[in-house]
C-alpha positions as CSV (number, residue, x, y, z in Angstrom):
1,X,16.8,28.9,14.6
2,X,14.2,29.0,12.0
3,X,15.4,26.1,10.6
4,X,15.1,23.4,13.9
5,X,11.2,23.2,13.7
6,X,11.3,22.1,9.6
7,X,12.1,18.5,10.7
8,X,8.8,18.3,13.4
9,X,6.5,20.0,10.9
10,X,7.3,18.0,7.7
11,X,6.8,14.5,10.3
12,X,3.2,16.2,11.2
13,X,2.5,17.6,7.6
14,X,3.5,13.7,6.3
15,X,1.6,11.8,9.0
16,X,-1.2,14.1,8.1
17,X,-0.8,13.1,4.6
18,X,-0.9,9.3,5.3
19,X,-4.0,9.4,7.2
20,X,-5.7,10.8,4.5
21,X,-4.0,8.5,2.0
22,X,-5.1,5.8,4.3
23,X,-8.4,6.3,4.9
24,X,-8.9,6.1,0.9
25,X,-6.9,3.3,0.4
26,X,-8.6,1.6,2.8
27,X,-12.3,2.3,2.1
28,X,-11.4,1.3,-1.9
29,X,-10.3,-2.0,-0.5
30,X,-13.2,-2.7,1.4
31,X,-15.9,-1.2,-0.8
32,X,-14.2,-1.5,-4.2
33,X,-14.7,2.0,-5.4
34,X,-12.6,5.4,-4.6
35,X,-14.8,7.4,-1.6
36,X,-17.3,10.0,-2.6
37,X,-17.0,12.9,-1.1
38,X,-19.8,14.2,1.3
39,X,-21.5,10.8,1.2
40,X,-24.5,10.4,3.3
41,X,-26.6,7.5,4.6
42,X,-29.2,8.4,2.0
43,X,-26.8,8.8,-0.7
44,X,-25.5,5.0,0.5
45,X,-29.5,4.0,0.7
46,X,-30.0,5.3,-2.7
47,X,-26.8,3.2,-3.8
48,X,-28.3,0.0,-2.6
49,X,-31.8,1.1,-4.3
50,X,-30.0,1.1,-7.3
51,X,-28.1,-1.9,-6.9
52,X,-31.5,-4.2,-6.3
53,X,-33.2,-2.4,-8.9
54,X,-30.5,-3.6,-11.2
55,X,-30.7,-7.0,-10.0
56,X,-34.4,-7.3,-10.3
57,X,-34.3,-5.6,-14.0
58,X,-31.6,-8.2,-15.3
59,X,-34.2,-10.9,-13.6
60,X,-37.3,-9.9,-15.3
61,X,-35.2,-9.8,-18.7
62,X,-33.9,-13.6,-17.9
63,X,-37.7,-14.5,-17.7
């Protein structure tokens, strides 16, 4: 009897499994970079910061 429900719960624990796998896969596909975890919208902010701060350095070293 013990046995019936292993079937069920490795579907749920798999389908759990792929969501995760998924979300990942999916957000390195669209950003370009694995996820960091407990990412923020000021930890995104400080990203793009960083990003045109970059920019404008390797434009004043062109001039």
């Amino acid at each position: 009897m013990a046995w019936e429900s292993a079937i069920p719960m490795a579907i749920v624990v798999g389908m759990v499994f792929l969501m995760g796998e998924s979300q990942g896969f999916f957000h390195k596909l669209y950003y370009g970079k694995p996820k960091h975890p407990c990412s923020d919208a000021w930890d995104r902010a400080m990203e793009q910061r960083d990003v045109r701060l970059l920019k404008a350095a390797a434009a004043a070293a062109k001039e």
